[in-house]
C-alpha positions as CSV (number, residue, x, y, z in Angstrom):
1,X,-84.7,6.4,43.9
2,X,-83.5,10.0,44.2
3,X,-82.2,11.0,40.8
4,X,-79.6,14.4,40.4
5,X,-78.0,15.8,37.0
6,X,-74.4,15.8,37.2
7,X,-73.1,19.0,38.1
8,X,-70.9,20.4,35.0
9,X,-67.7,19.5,37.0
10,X,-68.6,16.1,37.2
11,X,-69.3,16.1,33.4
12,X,-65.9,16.9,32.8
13,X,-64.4,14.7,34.7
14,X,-66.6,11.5,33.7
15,X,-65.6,12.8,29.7
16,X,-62.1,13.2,30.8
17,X,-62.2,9.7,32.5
18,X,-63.6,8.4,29.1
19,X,-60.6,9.9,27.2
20,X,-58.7,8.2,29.5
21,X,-60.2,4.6,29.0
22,X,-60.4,5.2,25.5
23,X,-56.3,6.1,25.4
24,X,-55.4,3.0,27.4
25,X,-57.8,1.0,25.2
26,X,-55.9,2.3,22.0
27,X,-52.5,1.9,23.5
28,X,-53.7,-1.8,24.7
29,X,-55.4,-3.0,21.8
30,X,-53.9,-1.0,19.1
31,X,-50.7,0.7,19.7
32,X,-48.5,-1.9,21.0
33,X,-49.3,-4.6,18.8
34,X,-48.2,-2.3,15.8
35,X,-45.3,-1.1,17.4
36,X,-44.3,-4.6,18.2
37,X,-45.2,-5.9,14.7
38,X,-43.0,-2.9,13.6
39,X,-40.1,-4.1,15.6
40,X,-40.5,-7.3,14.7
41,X,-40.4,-6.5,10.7
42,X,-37.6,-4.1,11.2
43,X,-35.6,-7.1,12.9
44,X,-36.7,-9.3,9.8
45,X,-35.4,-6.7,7.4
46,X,-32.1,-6.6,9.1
47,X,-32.1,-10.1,8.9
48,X,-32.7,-10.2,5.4
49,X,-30.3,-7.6,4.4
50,X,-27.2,-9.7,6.8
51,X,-28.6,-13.1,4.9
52,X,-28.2,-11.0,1.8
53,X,-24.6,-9.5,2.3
54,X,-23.3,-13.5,3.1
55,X,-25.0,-14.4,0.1
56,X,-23.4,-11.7,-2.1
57,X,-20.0,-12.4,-0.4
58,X,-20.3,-16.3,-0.8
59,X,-21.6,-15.8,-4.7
60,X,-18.7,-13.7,-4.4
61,X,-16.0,-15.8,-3.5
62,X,-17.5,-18.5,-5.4
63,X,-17.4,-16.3,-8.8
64,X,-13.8,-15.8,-8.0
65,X,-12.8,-20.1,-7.2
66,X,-14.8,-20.3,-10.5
67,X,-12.4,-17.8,-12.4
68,X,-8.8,-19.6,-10.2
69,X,-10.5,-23.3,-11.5
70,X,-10.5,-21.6,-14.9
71,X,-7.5,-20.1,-15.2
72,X,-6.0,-23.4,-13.2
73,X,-7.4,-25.6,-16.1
74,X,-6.6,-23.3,-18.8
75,X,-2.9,-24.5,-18.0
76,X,-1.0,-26.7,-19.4
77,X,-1.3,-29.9,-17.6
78,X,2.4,-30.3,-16.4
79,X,1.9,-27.2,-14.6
80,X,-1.2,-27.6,-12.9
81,X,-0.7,-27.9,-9.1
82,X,-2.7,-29.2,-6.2
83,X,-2.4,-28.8,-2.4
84,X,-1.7,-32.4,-0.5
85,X,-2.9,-33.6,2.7
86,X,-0.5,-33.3,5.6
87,X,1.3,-35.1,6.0
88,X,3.0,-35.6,2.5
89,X,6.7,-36.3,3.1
90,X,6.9,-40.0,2.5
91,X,5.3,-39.6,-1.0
92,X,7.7,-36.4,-1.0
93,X,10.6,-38.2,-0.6
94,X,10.3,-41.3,-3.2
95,X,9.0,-38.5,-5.7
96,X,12.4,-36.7,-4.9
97,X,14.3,-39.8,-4.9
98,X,12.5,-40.5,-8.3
99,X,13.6,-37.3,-9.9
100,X,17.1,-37.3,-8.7
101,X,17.7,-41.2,-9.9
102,X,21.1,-42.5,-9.6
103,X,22.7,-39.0,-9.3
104,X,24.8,-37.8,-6.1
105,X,22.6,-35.7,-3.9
106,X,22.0,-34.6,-0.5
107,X,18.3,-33.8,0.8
108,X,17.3,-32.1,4.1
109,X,13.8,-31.5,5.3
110,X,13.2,-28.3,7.9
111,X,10.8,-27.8,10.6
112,X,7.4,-27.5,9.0
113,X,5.7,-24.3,9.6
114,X,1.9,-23.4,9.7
115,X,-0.3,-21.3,9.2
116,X,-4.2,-20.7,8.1
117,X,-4.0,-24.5,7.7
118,X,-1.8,-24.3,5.2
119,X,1.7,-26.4,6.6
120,X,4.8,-25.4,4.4
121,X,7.6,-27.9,4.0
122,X,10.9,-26.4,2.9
123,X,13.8,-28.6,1.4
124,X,17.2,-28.3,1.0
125,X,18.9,-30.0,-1.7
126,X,22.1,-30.3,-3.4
127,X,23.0,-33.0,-6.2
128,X,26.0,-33.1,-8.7
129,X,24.7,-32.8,-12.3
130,X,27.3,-34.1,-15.2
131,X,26.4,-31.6,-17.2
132,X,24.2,-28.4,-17.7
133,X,21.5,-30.1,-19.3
134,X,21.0,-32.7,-17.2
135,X,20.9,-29.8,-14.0
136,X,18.6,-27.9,-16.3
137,X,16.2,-31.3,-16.5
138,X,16.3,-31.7,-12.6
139,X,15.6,-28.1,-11.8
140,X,12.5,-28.4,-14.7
141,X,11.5,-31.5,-12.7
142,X,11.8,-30.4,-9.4
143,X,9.5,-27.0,-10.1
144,X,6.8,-29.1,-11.7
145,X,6.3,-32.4,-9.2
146,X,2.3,-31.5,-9.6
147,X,2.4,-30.2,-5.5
148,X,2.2,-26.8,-4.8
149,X,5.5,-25.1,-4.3
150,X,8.0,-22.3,-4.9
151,X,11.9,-22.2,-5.6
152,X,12.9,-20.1,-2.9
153,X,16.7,-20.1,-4.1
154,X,18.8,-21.6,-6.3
155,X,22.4,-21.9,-7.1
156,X,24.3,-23.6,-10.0
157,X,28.5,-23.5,-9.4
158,X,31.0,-25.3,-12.2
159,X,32.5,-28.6,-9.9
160,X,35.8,-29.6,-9.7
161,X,37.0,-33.1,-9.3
162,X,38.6,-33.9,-6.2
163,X,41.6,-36.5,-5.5
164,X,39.1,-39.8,-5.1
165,X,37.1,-39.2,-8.3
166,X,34.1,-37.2,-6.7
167,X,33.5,-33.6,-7.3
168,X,33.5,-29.9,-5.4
169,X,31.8,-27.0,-5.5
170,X,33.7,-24.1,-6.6
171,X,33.2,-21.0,-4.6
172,X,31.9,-18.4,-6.6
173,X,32.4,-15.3,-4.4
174,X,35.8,-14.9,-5.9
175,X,37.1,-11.9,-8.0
176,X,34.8,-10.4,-10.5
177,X,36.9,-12.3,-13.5
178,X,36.9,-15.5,-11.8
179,X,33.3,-15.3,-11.1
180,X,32.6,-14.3,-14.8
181,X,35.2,-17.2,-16.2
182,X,33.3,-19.6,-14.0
183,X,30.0,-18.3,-15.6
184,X,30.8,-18.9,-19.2
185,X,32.0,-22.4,-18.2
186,X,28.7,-23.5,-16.5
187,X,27.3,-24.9,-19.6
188,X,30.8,-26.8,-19.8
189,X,31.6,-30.2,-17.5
190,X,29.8,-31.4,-14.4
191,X,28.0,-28.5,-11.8
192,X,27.2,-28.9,-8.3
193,X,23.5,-27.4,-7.8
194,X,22.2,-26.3,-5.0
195,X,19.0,-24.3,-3.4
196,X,15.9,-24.7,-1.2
197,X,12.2,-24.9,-2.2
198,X,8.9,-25.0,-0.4
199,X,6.6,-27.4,-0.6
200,X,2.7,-26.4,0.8
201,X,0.3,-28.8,2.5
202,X,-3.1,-28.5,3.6
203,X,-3.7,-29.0,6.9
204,X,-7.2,-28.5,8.1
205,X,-6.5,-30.1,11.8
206,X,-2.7,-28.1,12.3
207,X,-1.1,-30.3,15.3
208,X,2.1,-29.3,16.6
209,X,5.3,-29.0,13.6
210,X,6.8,-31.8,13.1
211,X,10.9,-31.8,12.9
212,X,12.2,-33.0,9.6
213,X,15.9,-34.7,9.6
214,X,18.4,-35.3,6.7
215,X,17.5,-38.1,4.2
């Protein structure tokens, strides 16, 4: 078998050849793996810190329910309110009925709007009160029936008796004397009240509003 040195430019190239498999062996074995298990922990961290942030925003929200429930129970009980199902008309209606008794009065239920799943109920209602007290006592009734609403307007007129026993609503857009005279004689004689409130419903599966009609 013939045997020759390597000439010194084949040295360098078999050393630089080396270097070379020794660089891909590094990248192979050892490079990519870390660089992957880098990526991969980075991901993780992001992870966390996302899982994190929801946790700090639903301990968040939860602190503040915790502080409403508080402050709800902290009430006094005839003013603690609640949110009924929809659809809470029927029950509505014979607690209105309730309130009002044998009294005169004239209900009318609007379209129901929604939103966020929340479905708001608004009512108009006028009754004929014999006097200011007993107004005073429907009003107090109708702002705490326990559901979850708001007096959107209200309006309390002096009644006149009309030619078959019933009563009228004075107009109270008159002159500024009359308007004042009829003031200082609403705690006097029967009074024709008037207004609208809105009454709030949860309504997780909204379905198309429903029309309400006059009761």
């Amino acid at each position: 078998m013939l045997m020759r040195s390597f000439t010194r430019r084949e040295k360098i190239m078999l050393l630089v050849l080396v270097l070379v498999m020794f660089v891909g062996l590094y990248v192979l074995l050892v490079h990519n793996p870390v660089k992957a298990n880098l990526a991969r922990l980075e991901e993780e961290r992001e992870d966390a810190e996302l899982r994190l942030q929801v946790a700090q925003i639903q301990a968040q929200k939860y602190r503040e329910m915790e502080s409403e429930l508080e402050e709800i129970f902290a009430m006094p009980q005839d003013q603690i309110t609640v949110m009924p199902l929809y659809d809470n008309a029927e029950r509505l209606m014979v607690q209105l009925n309730h309130i009002f008794g044998e009294l005169e009065y004239d209900l009318n239920f609007s379209e129901v709007a929604f939103q966020e799943k929340v479905a708001a109920r608004g009512v108009q209602f006028t009754f004929t009160a014999p006097d200011y007290d007993t107004a005073r006592s429907i009003i107090q009734q109708l702002s705490h029936t326990g559901n979850r609403s708001l007096m959107n307007t209200l309006n309390i007129a002096p009644a006149e008796e009309t030619g078959d026993g019933g009563y009228s609503n004075i107009n109270l857009r008159g002159s500024r004397r009359n308007t004042q005279e009829e003031t200082e004689n609403i705690l006097e004689g029967p009074l024709t009240v008037s207004g609208t409130i809105t009454f709030y419903e949860f309504a997780p599966n909204a379905a198309t509003p429903e029309k309400g009609g006059a009761a």
